[in-house]
C-alpha positions in Angstrom: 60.3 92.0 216.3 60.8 90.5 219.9 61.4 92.8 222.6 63.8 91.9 225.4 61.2 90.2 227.4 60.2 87.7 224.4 62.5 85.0 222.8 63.3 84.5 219.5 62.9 80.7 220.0 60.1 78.7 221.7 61.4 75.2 222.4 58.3 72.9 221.4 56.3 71.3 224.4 56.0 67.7 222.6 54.4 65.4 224.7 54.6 62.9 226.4 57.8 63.9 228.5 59.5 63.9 225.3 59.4 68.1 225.9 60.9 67.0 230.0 62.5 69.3 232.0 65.6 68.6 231.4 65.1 70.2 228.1 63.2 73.7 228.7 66.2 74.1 231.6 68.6 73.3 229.1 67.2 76.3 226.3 66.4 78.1 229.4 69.6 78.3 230.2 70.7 79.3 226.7 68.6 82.5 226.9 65.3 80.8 225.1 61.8 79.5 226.3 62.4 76.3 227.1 59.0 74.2 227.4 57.6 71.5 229.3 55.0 69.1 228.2 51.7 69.4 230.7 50.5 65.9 228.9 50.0 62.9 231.2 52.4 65.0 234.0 50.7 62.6 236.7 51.4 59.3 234.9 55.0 60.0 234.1 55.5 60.9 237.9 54.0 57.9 239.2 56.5 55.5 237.0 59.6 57.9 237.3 59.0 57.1 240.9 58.3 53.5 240.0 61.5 53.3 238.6 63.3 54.7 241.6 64.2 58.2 241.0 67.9 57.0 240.6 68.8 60.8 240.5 67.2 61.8 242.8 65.7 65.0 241.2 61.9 63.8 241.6 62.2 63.9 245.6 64.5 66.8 245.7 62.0 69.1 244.0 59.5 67.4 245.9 61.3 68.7 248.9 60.3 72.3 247.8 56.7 71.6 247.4 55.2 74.3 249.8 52.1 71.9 250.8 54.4 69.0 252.4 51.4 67.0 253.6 50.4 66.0 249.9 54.1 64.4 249.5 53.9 62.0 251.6 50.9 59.8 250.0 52.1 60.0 246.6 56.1 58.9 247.7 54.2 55.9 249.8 52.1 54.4 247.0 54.4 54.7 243.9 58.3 55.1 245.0 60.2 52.0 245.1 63.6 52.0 246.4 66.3 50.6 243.7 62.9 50.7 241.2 61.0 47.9 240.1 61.7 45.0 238.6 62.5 45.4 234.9 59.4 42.6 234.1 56.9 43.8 236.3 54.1 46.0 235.3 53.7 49.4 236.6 51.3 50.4 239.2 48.5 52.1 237.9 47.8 56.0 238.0 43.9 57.5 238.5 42.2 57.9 235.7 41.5 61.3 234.6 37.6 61.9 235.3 35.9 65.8 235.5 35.6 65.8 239.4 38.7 63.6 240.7 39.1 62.7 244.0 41.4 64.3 246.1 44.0 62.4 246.1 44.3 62.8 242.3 44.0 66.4 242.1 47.1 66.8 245.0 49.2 63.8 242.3 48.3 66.5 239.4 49.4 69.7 241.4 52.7 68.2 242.9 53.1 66.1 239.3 53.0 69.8 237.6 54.9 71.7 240.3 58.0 69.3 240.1 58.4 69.4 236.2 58.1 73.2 236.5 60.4 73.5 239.3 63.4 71.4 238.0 62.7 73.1 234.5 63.2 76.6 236.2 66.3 75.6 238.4 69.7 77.0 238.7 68.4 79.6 236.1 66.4 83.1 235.2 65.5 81.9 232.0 62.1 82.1 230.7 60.3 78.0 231.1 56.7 77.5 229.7 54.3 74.4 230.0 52.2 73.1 227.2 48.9 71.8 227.3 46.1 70.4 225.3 43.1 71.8 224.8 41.7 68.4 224.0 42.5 67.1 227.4 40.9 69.1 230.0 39.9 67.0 232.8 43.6 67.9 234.4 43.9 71.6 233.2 43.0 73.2 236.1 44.9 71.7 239.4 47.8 71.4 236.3 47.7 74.6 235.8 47.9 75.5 239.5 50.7 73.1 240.4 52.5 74.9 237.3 52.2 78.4 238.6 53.1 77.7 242.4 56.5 76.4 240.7 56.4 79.8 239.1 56.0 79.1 235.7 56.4 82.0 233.1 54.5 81.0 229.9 50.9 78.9 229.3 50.6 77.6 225.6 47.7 75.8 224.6 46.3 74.4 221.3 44.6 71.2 220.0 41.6 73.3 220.4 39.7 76.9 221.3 41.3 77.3 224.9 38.8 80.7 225.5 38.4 80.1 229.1 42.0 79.9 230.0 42.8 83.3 230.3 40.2 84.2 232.6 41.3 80.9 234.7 44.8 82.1 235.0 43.6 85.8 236.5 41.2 84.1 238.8 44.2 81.6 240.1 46.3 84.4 240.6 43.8 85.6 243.5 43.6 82.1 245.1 39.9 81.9 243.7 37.7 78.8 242.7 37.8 77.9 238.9 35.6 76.5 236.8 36.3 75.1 233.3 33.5 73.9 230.8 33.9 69.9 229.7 33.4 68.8 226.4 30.9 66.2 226.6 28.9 64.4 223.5 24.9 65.5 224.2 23.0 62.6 222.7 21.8 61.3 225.5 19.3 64.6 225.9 20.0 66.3 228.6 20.2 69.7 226.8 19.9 72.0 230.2 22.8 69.6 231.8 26.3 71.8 233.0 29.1 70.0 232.7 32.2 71.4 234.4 35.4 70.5 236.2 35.9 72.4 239.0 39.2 73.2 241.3 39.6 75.8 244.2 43.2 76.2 245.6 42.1 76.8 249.5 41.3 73.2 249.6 45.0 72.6 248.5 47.0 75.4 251.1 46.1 75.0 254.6 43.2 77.9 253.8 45.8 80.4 252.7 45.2 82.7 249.8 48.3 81.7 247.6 49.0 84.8 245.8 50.5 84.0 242.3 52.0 85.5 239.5 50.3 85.6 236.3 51.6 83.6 233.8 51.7 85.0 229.9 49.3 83.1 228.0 49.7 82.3 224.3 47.3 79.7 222.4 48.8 78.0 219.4 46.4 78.2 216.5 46.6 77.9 212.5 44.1 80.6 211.2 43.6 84.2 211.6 39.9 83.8 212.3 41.0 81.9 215.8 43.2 84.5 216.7 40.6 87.1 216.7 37.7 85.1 218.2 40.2 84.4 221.1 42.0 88.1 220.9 38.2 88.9 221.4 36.2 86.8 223.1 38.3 85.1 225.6 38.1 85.2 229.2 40.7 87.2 230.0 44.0 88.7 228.6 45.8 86.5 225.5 49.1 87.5 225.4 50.2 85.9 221.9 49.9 83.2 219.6 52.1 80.4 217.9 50.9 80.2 214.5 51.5 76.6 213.5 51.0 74.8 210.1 50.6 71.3 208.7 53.8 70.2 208.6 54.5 70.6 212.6 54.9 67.4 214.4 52.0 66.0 216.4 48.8 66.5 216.1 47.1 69.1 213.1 44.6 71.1 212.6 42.6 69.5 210.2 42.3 71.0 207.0 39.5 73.6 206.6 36.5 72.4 204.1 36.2 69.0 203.1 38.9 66.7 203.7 40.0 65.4 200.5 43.2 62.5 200.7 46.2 62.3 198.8 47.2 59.0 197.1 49.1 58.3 200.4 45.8 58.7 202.4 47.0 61.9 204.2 44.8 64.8 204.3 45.7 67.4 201.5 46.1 71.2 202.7 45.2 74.1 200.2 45.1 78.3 200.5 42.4 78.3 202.8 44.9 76.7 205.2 47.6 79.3 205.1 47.0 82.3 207.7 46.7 85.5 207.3 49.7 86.7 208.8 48.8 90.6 208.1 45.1 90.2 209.8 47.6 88.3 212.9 49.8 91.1 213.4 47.1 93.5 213.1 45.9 92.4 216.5 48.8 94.3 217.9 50.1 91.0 220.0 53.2 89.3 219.3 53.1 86.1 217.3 55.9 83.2 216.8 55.5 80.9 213.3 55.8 76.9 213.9 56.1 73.9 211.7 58.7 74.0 209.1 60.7 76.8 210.6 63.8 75.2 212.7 66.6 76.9 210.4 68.2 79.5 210.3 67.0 81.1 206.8 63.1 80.8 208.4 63.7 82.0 211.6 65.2 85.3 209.6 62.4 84.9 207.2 59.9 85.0 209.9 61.3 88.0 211.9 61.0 89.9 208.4 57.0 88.9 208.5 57.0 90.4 211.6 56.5 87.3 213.8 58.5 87.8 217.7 60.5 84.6 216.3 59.6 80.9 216.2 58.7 77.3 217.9 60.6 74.2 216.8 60.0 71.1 217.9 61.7 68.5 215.8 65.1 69.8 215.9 64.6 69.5 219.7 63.0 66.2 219.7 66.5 64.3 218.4 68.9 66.4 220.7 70.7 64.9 223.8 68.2 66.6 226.3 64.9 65.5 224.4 63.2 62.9 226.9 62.7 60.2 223.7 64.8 57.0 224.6 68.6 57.6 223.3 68.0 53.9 221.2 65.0 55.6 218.9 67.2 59.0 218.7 70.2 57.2 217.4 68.4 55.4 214.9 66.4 58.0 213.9 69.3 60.2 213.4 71.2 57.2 211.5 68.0 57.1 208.8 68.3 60.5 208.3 71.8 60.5 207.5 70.4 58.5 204.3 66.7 60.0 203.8 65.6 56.5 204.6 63.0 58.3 206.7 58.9 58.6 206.1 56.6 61.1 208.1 53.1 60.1 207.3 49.8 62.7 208.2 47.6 59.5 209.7 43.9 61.0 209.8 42.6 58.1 211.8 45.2 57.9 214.0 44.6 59.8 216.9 41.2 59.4 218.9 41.0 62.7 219.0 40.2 63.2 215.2 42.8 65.5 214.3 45.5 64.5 211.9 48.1 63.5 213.2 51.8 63.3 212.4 53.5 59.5 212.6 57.0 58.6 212.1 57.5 55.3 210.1 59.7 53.4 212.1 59.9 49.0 212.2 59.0 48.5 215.9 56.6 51.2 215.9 53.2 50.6 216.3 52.5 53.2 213.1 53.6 49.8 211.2 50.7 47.4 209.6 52.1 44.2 211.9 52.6 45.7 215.2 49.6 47.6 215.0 47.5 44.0 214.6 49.6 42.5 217.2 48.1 45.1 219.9 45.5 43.7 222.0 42.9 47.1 222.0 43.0 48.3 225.0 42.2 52.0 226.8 43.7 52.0 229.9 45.3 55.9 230.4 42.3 57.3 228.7 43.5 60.6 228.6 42.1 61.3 224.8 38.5 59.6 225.9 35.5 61.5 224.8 32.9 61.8 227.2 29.2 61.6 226.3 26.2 61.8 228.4 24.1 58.8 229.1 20.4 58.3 228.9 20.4 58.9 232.9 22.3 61.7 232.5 25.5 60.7 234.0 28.5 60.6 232.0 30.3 57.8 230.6 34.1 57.8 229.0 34.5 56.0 225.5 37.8 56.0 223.1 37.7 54.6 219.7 41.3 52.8 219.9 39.4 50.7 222.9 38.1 47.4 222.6 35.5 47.5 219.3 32.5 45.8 221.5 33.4 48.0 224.3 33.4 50.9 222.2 29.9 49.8 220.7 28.0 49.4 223.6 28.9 52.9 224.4 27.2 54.0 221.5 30.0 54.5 219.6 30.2 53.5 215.8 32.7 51.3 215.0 33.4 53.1 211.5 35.0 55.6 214.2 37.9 52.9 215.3 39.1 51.7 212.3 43.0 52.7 212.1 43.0 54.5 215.7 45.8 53.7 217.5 47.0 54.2 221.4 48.4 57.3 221.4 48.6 57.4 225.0 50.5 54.5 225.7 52.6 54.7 222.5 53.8 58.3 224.0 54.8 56.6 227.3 56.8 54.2 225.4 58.9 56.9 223.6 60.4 57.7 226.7 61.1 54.8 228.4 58.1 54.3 230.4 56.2 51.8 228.2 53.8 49.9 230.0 54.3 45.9 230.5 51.1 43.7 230.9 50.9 40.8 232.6 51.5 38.4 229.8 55.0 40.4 229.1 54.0 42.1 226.6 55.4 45.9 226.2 53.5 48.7 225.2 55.5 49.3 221.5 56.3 53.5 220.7 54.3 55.3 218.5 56.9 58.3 217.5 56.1 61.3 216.0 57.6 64.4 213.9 57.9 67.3 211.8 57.3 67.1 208.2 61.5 68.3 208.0 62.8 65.3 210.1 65.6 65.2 207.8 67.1 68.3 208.8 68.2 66.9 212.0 71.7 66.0 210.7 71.8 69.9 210.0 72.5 70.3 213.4 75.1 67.5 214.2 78.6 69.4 215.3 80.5 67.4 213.0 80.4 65.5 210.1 81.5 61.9 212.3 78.8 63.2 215.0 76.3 61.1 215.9 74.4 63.4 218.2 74.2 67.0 218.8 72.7 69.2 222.1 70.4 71.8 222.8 73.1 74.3 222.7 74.1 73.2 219.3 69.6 73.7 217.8 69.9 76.9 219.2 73.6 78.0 218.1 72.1 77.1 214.5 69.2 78.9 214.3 70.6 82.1 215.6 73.5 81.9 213.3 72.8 84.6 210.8 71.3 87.3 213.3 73.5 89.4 215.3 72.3 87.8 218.6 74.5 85.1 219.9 73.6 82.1 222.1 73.6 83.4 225.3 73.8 81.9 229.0 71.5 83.4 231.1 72.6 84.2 235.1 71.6 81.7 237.5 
């Protein structure tokens, strides 16, 4: 069961800015983990500013950065009074890269800082950031930016995230990091170290900026991962989110061959359910994901001795969530009459992990859209690296251009059906990119497997949306712990 110090409900961290902070403060606030999403942090900052910060938020927290001198290159190059014109393309961001220059790393610790920050204001509510294992060019000045805005939780999945731990001790102390990059070995340089590197002097004025440790929990789908990292990592893991197939987002794939159903979607069997008794026997607190945003599960998972659960889709649709309030109202509208089809894409993602895509007309998951799409990588924060013949590193993505892709020494059997996840996350939440021709980057939505539950948490039968407050009034309903406000 969940001690005092540990919620009974983990607010997904969906990504892009779909998970923003003005969602993890609002289940801050109601006595939860609320969660921010760590993906692309320094690309939505750059167009939020773009668009003029017409709240003001972005420059307030900004403000309270404690390293002023970074703020003022970042406001220069991408704030525009008023915001830009509705037609004109945004400004691009850095590319993500192993060894950025400075300028990007001081973009991705300010970028991190402010999400944290406004998600942790006006509250002492717990407020965790999410990030992927997949992407780890901008772990590690995210993860610093994260915890100088005091952030309470890490969660990371989408991989084996073994050297976090230690990371998060050793940025605690003010020290130098070092974290291990991915990187494709054909080109034969077997004795090669490739590593992205970060140390927080070069970012304080040669302070030592003592931190607090944030709790670490990695989000995984098998027993056997939970006790190579309750093991073997780095440092001190301080729980899990045990998340199945039918979670929004990306999936582990499924273990053995893969097999399709008739619909072309991976098919899951025994060996994919976890061993929840060889979990708890690891003596750390777990929370259970995908499938469990009602009240029945969340009772049914307390009773299998998880600390509570994650839920993401239910959050997703609410009045906080970051998606644009047009595809939540229509999305909630088709669930009202089950018009409403999740499929488990394989191809997808460039990543290569399934991947969970709502089927919605303007979306780029449809057949049309998708062929309308000039191919085109420019975010490239799902790129694979590989090492070239010289040993230098390159940076190909198999939703890029085919040629381009092929030259790389890619295969091309590797792009068929990959789509831009990137931009299609960036234009779930209003910050779609518009290329010079006036074309606009079309959403590429994704959910949970129970996306027609939603309506379970509408208010009122004539309701057409429903709040935070109202997810997590729901899901507590048949335990004797109320929704609580938590003291500002």
């Amino acid at each position: 069961m969940a001690s005092r110090h540990e919620p009974l409900i983990i607010q997904g961290g969906m990504g892009a800015a779909v998970s923003a902070w003005p969602l993890a403060n609002a289940v801050a606030r109601l006595g939860q983990m609320g969660v921010v999403s760590g993906t692309a942090l320094d690309l939505v900052l750059c167009r939020r500013l773009q668009l003029g910060d017409p709240s003001g938020h972005l420059r307030r927290a900004m403000d309270m950065f404690p390293y002023p001198r970074m703020i003022d290159p970042i406001l220069t190059r991408y704030f525009i009074p008023g915001g830009k014109p509705v037609d004109r393309p945004f400004i691009a961001c850095p590319t993500p890269s192993i060894n950025p220059p400075q300028r990007h790393l001081e973009l991705l610790v300010v970028a991190n800082f402010v999400e944290v920050y406004l998600a942790k204001e006006g509250h002492d509510g717990l407020v965790g950031v999410n990030f992927l294992e997949k992407i780890q060019t901008p772990t590690l000045p995210s993860l610093f930016g994260a915890m100088l805005a005091g952030v309470d939780y890490i969660l990371m999945g989408a991989g084996i995230p073994r050297a976090i731990p230690g990371i998060l001790d050793k940025l605690s102390d003010g020290e130098p990091v070092e974290l291990p990059i991915e990187v494709d070995r054909s080109g034969g340089h077997v004795d090669a170290h490739y590593a992205s590197r970060f140390d927080p002097i070069r970012f304080t004025n040669g302070e030592v900026p003592w931190l607090n440790r944030p709790k670490f929990l990695a989000i995984i789908s098998s027993a056997t991962l939970a006790q190579v990292l309750a093991r073997k990592a780095s440092g001190r893991v301080d729980g899990f989110v045990v998340e199945g197939p039918t979670a929004g987002g990306h999936n582990a794939p499924p273990r053995g061959p893969i097999q399709l159903n008739d619909h072309g979607e991976p098919i899951y069997g025994d060996r994919d359910v976890p061993d929840l008794r060889a979990i708890q026997a690891l003596g750390l607190p777990f929370w259970l994901a995908g499938s469990y945003g009602s009240p029945d599960r969340l009772t049914e998972a307390l009773e299998r001795g998880a600390a509570g659960i994650q839920v993401g889709t239910a959050f997703a649709f609410c009045n906080e969530s970051g998606l644009r309030a047009d595809i939540r109202k229509r999305v909630l509208a088709m669930a009202r009459t089950a018009r409403l089809d999740v499929r488990t894409d394989p191809r997808a993602s460039p990543t290569g992990f399934p991947f969970k895509v709502l089927q919605l007309s303007e979306s780029i998951s449809e057949s049309g859209v998708y062929a309308s799409r000039d191919r085109v990588c420019d975010l490239g924060y799902l790129r694979h690296a590989f090492e070239r013949p010289d040993g230098s590193v390159g940076w190909r993505c198999p939703s890029e251009e085919i040629d381009a892709y092929v030259r790389k020494d890619g295969s091309e059997a590797d792009t068929v059906g990959r789509k831009c996840v990137c931009n299609g996350l960036l234009a779930n939440v209003g910050l779609a990119q518009i290329r010079d021709d006036g074309y606009v980057e079309p959403p590429l939505v994704t959910s949970g497997d129970e996306i027609l539950s939603i309506v379970d948490f509408l208010p009122s039968r004539d309701a057409d949306s429903y709040s935070a407050s109202d997810v997590v009034t729901r899901l507590l309903s048949k335990l004797a712990v109320p929704a609580a406000s938590v003291p500002a």
